[in-house]
C-alpha positions as CSV (number, residue, x, y, z in Angstrom):
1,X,138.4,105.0,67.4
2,X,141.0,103.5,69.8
3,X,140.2,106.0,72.4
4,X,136.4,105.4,72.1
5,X,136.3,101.6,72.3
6,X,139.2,102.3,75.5
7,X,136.4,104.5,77.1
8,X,133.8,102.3,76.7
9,X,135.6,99.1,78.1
10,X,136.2,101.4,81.2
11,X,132.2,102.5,81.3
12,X,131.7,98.9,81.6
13,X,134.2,98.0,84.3
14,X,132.2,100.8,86.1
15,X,129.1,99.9,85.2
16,X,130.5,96.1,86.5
17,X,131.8,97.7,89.6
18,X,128.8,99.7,90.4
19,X,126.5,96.5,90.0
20,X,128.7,94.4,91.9
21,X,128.8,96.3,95.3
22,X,124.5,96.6,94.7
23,X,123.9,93.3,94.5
24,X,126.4,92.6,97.5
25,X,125.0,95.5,99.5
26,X,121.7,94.6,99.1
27,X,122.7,90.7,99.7
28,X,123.9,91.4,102.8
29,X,121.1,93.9,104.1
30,X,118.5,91.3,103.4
31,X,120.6,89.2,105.7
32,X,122.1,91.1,108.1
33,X,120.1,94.6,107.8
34,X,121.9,97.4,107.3
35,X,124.0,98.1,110.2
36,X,124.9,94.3,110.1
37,X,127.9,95.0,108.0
38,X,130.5,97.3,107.2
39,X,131.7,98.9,104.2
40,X,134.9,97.4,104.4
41,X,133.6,94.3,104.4
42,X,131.8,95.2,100.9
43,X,135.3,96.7,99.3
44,X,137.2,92.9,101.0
45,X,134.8,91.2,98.8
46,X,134.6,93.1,95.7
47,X,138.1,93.8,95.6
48,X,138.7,97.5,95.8
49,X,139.6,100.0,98.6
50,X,137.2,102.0,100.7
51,X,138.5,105.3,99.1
52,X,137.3,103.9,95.4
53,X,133.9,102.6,97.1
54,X,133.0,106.5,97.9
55,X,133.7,107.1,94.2
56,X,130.8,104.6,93.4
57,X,128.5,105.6,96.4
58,X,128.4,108.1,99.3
59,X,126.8,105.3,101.6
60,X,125.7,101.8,102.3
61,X,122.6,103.1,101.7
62,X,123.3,104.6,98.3
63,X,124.9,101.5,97.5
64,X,121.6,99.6,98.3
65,X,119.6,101.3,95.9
66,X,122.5,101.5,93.4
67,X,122.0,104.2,90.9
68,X,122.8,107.8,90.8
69,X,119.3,109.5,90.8
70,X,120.8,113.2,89.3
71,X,122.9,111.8,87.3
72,X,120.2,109.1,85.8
73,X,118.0,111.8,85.3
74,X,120.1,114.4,83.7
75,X,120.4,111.5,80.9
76,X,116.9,110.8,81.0
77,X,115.7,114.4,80.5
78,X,118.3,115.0,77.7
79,X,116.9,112.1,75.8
80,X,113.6,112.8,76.2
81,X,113.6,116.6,75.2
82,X,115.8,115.3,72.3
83,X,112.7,113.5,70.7
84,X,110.5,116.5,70.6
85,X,106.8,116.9,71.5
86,X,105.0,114.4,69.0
87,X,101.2,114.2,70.9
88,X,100.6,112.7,74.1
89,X,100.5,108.7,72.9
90,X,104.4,109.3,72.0
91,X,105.1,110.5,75.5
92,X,103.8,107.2,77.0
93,X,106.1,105.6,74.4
94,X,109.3,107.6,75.4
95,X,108.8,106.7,79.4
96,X,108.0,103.0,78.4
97,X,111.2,103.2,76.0
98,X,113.1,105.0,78.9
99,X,112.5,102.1,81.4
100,X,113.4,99.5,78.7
101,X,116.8,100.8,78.3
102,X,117.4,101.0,81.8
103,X,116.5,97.5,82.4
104,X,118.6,96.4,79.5
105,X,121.4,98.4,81.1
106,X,121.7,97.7,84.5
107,X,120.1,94.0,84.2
108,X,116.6,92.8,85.2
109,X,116.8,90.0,86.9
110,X,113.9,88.1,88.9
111,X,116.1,86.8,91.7
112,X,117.8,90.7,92.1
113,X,113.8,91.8,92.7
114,X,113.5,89.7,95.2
115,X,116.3,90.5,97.3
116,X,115.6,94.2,97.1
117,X,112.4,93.6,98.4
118,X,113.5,91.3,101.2
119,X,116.0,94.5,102.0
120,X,113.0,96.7,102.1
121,X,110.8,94.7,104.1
122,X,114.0,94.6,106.5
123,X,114.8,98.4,106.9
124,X,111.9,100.5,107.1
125,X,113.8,103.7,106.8
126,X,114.6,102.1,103.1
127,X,110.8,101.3,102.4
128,X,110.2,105.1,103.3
129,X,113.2,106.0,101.3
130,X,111.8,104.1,98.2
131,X,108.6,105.6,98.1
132,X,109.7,109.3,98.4
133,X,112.7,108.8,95.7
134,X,109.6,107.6,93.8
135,X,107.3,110.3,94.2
136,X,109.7,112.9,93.7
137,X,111.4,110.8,90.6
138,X,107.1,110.9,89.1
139,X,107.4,114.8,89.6
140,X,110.5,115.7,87.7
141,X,108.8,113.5,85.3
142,X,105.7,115.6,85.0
143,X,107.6,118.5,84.8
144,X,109.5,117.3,82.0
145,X,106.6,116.1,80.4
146,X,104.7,119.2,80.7
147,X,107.6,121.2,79.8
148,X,108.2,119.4,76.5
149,X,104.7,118.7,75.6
150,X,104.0,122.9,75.8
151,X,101.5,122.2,78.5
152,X,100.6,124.1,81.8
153,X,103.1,122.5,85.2
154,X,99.5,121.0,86.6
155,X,98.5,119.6,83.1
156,X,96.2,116.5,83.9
157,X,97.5,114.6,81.2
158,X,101.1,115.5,82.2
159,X,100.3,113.8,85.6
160,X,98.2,110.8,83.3
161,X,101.0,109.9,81.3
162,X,103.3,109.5,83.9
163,X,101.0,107.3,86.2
164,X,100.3,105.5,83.5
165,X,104.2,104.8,82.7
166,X,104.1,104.0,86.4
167,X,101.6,101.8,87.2
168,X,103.1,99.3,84.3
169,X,106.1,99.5,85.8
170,X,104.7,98.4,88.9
171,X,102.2,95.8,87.5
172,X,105.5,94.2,86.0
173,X,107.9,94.4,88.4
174,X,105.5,92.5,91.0
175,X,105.4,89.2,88.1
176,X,109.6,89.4,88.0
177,X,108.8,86.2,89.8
178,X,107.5,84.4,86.3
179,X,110.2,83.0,84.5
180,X,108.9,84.5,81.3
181,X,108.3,88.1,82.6
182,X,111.9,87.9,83.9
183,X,113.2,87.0,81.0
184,X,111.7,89.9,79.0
185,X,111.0,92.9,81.0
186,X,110.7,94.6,77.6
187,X,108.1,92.8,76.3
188,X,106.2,92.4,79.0
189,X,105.9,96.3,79.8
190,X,104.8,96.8,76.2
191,X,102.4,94.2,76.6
192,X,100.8,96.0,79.6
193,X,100.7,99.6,78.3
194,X,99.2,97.8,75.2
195,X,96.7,96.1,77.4
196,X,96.1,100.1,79.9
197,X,95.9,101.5,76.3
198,X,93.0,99.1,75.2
199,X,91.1,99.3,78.3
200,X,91.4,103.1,78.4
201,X,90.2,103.4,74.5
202,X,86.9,101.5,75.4
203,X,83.8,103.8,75.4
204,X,82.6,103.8,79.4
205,X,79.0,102.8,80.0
206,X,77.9,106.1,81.0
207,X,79.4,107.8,77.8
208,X,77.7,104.8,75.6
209,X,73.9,105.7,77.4
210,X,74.3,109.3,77.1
C-alpha cells in the first residue's frame, strides 16, 4: 500500500513536470517561435537541469506538443482491446471514452488551446507536424479498430468510426473558446457524438422516396 500511494505521488510529480515544461515551451514559441529560446532557458524556469529535461522530451519540439505518442498509444491500445468487440456503436464509445480520460488527465483548458494554436500558426513546420502525427495517430486507430472488431484492415466502418471520433474532437476543440465547453470537454464531446449519431440515424431523402 505504502509503495503504491509513493509511486503514484511520483506519477504525478511527472505528470506536473511534463505539463509544466509544455505549457512553458509552447508559451514561449508563441512568443518568440521556436528557435527564440533555448532549452536552458526552459529547465532555469522550471527548476530542473538540462540532463532531466531529455528524460521528459528529446526536443523543444517534443516538448511543444507534450505527450509521448508510443507510449500514449501502447496504453490506448491495451485499454481498448481489453473491452472486447461489443458491435460497432461501442467502438465509437471507447474512442469518445478514450479522449475523455485524456483530457481529464493532462487538463483541458481553453486558454492552453489557444496558445497551441498561436504556436502553430507561428512555426509552420509544427502545423505540418500536427497534421501528419494526426493522420498517422487516425491509422493506428483503424487498425486497432479493425483488428478488435474481426474486420478486414480497409473495413469502411473501421475508417467511419474513427472519423467520426475525429471530427467531434475537432468540432469541440474549435468551441474551447466558450467558457462552458471549456469547462466540460466531457460533456460536450458526448453531446456532439450524440448530436453525429442523431443526424446519421435519420432516413436520407433518397432512401425515404425509394
Amino acid at each position: 500500500m505504502i509503495q503504491s500511494a509513493t509511486t503514484s505521488r511520483a506519477a504525478d510529480r511527472k505528470q506536473a513536470t511534463s505539463s509544466r515544461l509544455t505549457a512553458l515551451c509552447r508559451q514561449l514559441t508563441a512568443e518568440r517561435g521556436l528557435n527564440g529560446f533555448t532549452i536552458e532557458e526552459v529547465c532555469s524556469e522550471v527548476g530542473i537541469s538540462r540532463r532531466t529535461f531529455f528524460n521528459y522530451f528529446p526536443s523543444k519540439e517534443d516538448a511543444v506538443f507534450g505527450i509521448d505518442e508510443g507510449d500514449e498509444m501502447i496504453r490506448f491500445a491495451e485499454a481498448f482491446m481489453a473491452r472486447g468487440s461489443r458491435g460497432w456503436g461501442a467502438v465509437i464509445d471507447d474512442l469518445v471514452e478514450s479522449a475523455v480520460y485524456y483530457a481529464e488527465t493532462v487538463g483541458m483548458h481553453a486558454d492552453d488551446h489557444l496558445v497551441f494554436m498561436r504556436v502553430l500558426e507561428r512555426e509552420p513546420r509544427l502545423l505540418a507536424r500536427f497534421i501528419g502525427i494526426g493522420r498517422e495517430r487516425d491509422a493506428l486507430l483503424i487498425a486497432l479498430v479493425a483488428a478488435r472488431e474481426g474486420a478486414a484492415a480497409d473495413d469502411p466502418r473501421a475508417r467511419a468510426s474513427v472519423d467520426i471520433a475525429s471530427m467531434a474532437l475537432r468540432s469541440v476543440g474549435e468551441r474551447l473558446s466558450d467558457p462552458r465547453v471549456a469547462e466540460n470537454f466531457g460533456a460536450a464531446l458526448y453531446d456532439t457524438i450524440a448530436a453525429l449519431r442523431a443526424v446519421l440515424t435519420t432516413p436520407s431523402a433518397r432512401k425515404a422516396q425509394s
